[in-house]
PQR file with spaces between the fields and no chain letter, atoms N, CA, C, O and H, PARSE charges and radii, in Angstrom:
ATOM       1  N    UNK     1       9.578  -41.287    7.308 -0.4000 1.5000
ATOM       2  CA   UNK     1      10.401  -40.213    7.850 -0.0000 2.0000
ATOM       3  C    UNK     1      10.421  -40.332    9.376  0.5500 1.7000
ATOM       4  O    UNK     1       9.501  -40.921    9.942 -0.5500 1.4000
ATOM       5  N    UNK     2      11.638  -39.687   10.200 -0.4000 1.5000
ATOM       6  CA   UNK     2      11.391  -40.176   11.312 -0.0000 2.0000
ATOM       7  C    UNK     2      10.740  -38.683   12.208  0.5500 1.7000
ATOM       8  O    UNK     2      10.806  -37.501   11.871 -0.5500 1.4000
ATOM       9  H    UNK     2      12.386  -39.208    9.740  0.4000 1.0000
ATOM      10  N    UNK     3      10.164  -39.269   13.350 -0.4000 1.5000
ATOM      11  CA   UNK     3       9.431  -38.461   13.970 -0.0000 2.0000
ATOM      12  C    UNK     3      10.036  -37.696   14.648  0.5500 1.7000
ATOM      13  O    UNK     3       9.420  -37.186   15.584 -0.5500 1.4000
ATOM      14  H    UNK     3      10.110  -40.229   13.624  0.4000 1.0000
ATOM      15  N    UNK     4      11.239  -37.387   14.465 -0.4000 1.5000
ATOM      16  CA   UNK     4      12.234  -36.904   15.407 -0.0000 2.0000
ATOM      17  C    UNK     4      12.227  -35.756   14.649  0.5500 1.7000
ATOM      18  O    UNK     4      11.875  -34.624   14.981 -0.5500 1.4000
ATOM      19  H    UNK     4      11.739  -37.801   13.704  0.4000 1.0000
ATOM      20  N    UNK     5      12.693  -36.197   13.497 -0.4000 1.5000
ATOM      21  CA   UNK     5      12.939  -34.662   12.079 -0.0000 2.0000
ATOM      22  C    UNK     5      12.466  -34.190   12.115  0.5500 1.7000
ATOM      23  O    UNK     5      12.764  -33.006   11.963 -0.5500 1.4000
ATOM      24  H    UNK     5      12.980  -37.116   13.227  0.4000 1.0000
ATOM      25  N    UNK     6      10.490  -34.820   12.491 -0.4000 1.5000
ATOM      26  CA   UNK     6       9.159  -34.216   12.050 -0.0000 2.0000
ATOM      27  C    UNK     6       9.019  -33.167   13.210  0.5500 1.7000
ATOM      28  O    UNK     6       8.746  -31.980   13.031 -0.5500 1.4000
ATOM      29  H    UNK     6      10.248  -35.782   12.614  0.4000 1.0000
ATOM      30  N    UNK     7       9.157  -33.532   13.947 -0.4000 1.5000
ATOM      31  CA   UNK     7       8.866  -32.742   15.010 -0.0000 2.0000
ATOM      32  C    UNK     7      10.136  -31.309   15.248  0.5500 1.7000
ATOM      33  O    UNK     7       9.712  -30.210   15.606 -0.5500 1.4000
ATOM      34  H    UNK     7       9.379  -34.496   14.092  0.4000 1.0000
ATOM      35  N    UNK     8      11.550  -31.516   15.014 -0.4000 1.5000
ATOM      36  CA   UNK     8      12.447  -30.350   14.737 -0.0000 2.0000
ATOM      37  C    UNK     8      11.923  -29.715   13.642  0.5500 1.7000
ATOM      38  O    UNK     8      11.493  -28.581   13.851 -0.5500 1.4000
ATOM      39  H    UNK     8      11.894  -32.409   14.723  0.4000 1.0000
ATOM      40  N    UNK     9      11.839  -30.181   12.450 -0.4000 1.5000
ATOM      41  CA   UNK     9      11.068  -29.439   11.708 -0.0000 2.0000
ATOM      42  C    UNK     9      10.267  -28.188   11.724  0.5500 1.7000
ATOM      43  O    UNK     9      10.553  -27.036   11.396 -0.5500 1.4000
ATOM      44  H    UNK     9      12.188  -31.103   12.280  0.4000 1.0000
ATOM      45  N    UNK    10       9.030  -28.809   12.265 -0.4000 1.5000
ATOM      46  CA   UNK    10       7.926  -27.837   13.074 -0.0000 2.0000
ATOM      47  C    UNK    10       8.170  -27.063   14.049  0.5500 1.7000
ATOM      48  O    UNK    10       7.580  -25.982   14.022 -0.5500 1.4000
ATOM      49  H    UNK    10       8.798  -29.744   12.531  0.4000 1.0000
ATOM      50  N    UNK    11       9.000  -27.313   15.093 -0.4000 1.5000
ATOM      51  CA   UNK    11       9.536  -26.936   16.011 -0.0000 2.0000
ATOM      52  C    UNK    11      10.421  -25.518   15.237  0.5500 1.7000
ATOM      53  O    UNK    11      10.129  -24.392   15.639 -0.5500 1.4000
ATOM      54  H    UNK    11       9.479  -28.190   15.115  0.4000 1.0000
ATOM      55  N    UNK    12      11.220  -25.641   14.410 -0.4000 1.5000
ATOM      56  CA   UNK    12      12.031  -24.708   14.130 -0.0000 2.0000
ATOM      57  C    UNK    12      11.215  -23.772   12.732  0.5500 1.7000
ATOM      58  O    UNK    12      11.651  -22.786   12.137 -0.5500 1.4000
ATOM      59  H    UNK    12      11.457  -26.555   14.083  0.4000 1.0000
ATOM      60  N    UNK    13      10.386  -24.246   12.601 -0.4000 1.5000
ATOM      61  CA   UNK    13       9.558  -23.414   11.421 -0.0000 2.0000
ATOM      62  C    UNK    13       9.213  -21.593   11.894  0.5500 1.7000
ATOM      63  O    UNK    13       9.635  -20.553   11.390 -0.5500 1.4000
ATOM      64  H    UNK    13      10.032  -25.047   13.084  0.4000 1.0000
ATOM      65  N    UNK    14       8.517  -21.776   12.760 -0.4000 1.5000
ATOM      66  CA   UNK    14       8.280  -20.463   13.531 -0.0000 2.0000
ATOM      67  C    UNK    14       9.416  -19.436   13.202  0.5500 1.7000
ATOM      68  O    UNK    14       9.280  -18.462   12.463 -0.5500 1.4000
ATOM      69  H    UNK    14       8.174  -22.621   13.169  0.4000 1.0000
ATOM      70  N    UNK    15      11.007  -19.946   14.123 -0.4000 1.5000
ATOM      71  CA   UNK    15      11.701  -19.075   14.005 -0.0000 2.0000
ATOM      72  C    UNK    15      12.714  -19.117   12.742  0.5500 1.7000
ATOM      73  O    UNK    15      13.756  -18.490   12.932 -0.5500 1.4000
ATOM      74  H    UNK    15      11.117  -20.737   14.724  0.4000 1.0000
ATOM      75  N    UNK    16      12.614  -19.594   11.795 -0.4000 1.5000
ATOM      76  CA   UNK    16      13.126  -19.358   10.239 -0.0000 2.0000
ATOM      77  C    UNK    16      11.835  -18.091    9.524  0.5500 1.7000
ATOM      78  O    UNK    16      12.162  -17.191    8.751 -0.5500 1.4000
ATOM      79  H    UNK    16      11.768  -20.103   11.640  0.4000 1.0000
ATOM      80  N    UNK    17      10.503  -18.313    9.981 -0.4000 1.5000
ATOM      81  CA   UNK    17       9.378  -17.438    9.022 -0.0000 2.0000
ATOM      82  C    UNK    17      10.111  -16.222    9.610  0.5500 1.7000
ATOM      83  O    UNK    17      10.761  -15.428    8.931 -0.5500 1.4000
ATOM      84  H    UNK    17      10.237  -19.044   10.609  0.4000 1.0000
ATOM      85  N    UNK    18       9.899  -16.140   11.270 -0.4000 1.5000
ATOM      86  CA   UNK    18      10.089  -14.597   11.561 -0.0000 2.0000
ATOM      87  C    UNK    18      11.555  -14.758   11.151  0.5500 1.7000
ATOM      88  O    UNK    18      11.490  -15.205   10.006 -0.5500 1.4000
ATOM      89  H    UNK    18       9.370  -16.785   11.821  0.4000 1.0000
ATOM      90  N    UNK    19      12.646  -14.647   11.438 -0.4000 1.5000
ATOM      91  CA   UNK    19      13.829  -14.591   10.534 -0.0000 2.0000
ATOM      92  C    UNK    19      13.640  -13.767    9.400  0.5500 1.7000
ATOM      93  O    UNK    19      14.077  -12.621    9.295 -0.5500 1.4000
ATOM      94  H    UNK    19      12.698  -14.284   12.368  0.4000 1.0000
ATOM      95  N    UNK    20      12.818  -14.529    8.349 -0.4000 1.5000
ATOM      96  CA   UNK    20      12.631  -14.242    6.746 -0.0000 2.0000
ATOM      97  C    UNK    20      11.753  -12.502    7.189  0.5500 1.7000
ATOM      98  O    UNK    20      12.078  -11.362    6.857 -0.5500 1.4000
ATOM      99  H    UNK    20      12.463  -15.460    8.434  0.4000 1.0000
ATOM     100  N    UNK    21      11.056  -12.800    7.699 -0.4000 1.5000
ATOM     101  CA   UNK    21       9.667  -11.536    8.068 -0.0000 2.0000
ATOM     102  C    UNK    21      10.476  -10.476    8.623  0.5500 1.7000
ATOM     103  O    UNK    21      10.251   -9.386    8.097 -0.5500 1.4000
ATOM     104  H    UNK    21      10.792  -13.726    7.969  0.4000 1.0000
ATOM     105  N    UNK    22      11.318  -10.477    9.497 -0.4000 1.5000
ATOM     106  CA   UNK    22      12.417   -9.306    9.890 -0.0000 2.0000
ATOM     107  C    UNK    22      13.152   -8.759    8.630  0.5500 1.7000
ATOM     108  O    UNK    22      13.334   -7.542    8.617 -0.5500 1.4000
ATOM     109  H    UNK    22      11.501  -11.363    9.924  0.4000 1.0000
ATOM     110  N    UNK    23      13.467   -9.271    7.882 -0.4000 1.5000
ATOM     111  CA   UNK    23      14.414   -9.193    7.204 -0.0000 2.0000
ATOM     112  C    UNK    23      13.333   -8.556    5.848  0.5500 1.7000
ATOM     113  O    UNK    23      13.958   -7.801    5.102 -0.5500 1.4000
ATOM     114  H    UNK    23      13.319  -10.259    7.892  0.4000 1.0000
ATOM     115  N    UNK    24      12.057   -8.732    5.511 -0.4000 1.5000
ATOM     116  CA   UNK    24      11.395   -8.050    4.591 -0.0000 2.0000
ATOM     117  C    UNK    24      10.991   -7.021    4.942  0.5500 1.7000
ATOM     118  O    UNK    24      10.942   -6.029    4.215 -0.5500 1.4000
ATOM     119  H    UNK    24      11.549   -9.344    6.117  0.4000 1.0000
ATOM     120  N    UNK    25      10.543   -7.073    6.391 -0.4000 1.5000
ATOM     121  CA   UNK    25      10.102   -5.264    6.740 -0.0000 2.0000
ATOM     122  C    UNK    25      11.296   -5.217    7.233  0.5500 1.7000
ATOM     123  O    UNK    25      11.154   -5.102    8.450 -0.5500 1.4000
ATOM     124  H    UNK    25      10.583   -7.879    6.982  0.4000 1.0000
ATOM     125  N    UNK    26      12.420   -5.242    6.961 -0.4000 1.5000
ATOM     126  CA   UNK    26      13.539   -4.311    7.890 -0.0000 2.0000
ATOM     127  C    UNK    26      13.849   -3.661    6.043  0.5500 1.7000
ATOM     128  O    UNK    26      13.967   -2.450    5.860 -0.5500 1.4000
ATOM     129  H    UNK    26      12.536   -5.335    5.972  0.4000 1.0000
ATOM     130  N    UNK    27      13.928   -4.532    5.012 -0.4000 1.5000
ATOM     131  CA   UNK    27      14.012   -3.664    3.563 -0.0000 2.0000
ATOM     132  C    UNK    27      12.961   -3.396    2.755  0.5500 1.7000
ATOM     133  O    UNK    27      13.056   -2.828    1.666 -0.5500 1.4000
ATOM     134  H    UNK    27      13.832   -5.516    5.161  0.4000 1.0000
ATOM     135  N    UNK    28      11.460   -3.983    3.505 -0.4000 1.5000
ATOM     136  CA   UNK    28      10.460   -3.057    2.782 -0.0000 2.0000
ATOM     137  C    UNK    28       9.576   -1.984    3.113  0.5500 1.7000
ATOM     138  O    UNK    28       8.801   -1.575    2.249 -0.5500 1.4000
ATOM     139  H    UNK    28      11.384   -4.444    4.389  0.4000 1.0000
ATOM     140  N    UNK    29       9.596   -1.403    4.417 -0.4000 1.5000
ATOM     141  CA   UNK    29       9.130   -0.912    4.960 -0.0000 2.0000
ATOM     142  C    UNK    29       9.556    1.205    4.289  0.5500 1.7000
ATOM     143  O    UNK    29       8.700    2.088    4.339 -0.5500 1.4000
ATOM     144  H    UNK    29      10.226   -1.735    5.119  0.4000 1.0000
ATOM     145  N    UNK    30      10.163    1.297    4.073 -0.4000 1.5000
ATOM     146  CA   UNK    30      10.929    2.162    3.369 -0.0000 2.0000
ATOM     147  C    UNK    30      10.356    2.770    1.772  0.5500 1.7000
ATOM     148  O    UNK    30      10.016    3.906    1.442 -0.5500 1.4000
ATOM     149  H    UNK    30      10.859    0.580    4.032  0.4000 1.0000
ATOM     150  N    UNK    31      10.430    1.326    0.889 -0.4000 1.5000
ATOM     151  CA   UNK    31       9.609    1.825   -0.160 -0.0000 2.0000
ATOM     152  C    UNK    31       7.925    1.458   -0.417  0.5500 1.7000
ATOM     153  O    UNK    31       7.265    1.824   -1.389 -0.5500 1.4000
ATOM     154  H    UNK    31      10.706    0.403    1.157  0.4000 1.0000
ATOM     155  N    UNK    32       7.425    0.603    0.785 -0.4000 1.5000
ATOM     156  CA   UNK    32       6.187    0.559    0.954 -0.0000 2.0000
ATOM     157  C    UNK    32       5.638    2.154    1.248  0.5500 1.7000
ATOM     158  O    UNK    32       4.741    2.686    0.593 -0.5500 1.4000
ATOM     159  H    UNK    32       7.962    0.306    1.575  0.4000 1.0000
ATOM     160  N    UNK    33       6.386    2.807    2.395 -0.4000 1.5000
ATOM     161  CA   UNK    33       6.067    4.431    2.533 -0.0000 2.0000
ATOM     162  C    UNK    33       6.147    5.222    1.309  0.5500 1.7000
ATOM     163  O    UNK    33       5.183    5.966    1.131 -0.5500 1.4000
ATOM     164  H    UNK    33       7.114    2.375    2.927  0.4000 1.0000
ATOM     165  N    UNK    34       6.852    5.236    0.626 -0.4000 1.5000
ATOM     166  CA   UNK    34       7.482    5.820   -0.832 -0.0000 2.0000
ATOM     167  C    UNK    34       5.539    5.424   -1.463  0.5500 1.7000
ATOM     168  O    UNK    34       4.600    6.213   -1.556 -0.5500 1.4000
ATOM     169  H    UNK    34       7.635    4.631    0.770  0.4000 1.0000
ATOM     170  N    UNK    35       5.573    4.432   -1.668 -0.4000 1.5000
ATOM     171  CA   UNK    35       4.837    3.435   -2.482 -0.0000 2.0000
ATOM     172  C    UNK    35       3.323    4.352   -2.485  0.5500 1.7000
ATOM     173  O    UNK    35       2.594    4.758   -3.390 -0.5500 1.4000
ATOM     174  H    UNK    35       6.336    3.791   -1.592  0.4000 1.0000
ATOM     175  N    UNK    36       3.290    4.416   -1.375 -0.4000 1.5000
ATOM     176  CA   UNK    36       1.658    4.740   -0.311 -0.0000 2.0000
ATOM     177  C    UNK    36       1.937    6.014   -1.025  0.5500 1.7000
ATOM     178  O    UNK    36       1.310    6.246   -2.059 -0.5500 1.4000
ATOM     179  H    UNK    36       3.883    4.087   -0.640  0.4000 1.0000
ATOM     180  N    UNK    37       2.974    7.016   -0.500 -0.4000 1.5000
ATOM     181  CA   UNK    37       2.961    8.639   -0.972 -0.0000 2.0000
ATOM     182  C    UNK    37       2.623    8.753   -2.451  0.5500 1.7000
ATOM     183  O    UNK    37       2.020    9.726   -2.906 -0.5500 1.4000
ATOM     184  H    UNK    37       3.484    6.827    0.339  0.4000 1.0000
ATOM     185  N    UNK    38       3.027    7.741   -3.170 -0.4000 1.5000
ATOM     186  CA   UNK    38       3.198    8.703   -4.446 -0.0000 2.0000
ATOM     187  C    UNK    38       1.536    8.229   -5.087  0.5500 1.7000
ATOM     188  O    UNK    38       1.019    8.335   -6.199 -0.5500 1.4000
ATOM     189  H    UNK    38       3.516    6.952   -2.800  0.4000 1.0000
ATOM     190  N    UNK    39       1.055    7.667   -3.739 -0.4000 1.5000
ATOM     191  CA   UNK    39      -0.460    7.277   -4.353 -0.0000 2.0000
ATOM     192  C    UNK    39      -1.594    8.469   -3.877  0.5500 1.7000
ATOM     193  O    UNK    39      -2.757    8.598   -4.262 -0.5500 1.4000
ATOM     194  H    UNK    39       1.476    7.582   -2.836  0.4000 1.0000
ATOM     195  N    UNK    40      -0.848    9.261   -2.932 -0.4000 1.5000
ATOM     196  CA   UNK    40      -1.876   10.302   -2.235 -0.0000 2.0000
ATOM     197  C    UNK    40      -2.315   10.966   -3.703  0.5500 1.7000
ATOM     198  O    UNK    40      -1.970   10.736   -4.861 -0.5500 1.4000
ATOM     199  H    UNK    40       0.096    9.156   -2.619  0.4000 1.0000
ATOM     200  N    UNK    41      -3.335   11.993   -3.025 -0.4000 1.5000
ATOM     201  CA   UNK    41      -3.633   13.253   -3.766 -0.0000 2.0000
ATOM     202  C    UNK    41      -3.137   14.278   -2.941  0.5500 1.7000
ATOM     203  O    UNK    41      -2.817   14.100   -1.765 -0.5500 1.4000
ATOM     204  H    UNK    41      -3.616   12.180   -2.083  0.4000 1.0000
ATOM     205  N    UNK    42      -3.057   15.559   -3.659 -0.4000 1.5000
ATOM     206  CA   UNK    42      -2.393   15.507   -4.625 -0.0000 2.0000
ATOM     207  C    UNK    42      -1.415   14.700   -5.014  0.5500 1.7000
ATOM     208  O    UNK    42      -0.609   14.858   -4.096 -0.5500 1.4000
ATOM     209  H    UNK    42      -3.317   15.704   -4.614  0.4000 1.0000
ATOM     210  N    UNK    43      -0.703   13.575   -6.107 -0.4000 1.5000
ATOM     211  CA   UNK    43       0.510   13.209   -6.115 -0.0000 2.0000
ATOM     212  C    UNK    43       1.711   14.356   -6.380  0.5500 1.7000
ATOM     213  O    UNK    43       1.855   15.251   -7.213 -0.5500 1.4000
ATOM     214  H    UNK    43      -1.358   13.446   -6.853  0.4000 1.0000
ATOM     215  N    UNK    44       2.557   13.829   -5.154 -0.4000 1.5000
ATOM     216  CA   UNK    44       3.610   14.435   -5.451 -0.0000 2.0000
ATOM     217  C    UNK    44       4.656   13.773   -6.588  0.5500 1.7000
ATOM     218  O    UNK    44       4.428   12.775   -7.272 -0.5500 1.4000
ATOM     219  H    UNK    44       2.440   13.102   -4.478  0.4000 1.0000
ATOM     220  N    UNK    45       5.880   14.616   -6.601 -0.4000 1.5000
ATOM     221  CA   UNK    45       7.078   13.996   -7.314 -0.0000 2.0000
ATOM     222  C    UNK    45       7.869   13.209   -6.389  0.5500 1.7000
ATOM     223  O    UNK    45       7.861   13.570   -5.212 -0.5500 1.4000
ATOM     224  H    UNK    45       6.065   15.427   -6.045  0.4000 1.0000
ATOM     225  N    UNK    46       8.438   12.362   -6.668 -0.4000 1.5000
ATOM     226  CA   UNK    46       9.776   11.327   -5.784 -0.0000 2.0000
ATOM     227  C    UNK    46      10.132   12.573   -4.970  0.5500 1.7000
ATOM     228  O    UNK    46       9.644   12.699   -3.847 -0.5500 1.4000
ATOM     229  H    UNK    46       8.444   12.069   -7.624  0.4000 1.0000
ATOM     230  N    UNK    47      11.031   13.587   -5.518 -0.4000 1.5000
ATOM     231  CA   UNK    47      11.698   14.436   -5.205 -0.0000 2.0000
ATOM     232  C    UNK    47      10.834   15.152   -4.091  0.5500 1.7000
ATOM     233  O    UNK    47      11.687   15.498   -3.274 -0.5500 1.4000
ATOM     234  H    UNK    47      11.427   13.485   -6.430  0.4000 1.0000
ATOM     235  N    UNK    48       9.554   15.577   -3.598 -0.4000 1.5000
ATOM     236  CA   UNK    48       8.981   16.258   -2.815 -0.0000 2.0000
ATOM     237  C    UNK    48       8.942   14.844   -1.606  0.5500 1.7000
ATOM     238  O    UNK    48       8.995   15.142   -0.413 -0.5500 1.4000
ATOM     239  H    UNK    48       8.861   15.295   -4.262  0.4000 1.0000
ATOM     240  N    UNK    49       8.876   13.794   -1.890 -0.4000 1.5000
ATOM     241  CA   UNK    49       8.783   12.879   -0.851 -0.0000 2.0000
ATOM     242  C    UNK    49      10.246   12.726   -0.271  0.5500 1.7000
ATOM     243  O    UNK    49      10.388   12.678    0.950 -0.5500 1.4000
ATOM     244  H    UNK    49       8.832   13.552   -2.860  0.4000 1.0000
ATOM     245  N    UNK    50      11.269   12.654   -1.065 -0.4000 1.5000
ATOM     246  CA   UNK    50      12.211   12.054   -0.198 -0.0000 2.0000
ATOM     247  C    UNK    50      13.184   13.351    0.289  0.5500 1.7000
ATOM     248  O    UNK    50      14.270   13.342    0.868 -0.5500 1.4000
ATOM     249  H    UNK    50      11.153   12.694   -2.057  0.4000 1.0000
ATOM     250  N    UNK    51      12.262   14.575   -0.232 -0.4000 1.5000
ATOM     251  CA   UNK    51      13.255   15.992    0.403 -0.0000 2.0000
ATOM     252  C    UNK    51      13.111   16.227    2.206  0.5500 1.7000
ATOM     253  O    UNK    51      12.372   15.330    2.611 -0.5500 1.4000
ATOM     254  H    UNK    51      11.379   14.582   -0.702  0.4000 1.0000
ATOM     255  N    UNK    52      13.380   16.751    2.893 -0.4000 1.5000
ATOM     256  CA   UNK    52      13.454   16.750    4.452 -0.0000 2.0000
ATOM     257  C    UNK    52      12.107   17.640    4.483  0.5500 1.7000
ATOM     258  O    UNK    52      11.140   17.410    5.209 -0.5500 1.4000
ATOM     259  H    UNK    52      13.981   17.480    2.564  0.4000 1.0000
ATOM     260  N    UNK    53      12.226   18.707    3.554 -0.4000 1.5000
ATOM     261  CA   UNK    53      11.034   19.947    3.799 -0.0000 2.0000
ATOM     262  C    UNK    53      10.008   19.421    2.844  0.5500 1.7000
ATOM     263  O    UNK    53       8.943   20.019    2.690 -0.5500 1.4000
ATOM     264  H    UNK    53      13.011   18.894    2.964  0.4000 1.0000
């Protein structure tokens, strides 16, 4: 393989992970919170978590 690839390769690895990593907490961050609540005590219902009050 040539060392040229090898090295773009690596070189561009970094910014493809964060890419991917933005893009999982930008849509998991949301039901990870959900996730956590409905584990408290008392558990609530969906409905008490995602109401404003």
């Amino acid at each position: 393989m040539d060392t040229n690839a090898i090295h773009k390769a690596v070189k561009d690895w970094p910014t493809a992970f964060l890419k991917k990593a933005k893009v999982i907490t930008h849509w998991g961050f949301i039901p990870l919170i959900i996730i956590i609540g409905m584990r408290s005590e008392p558990r609530p219902h969906i409905s008490q978590l995602l109401s404003p009050m």
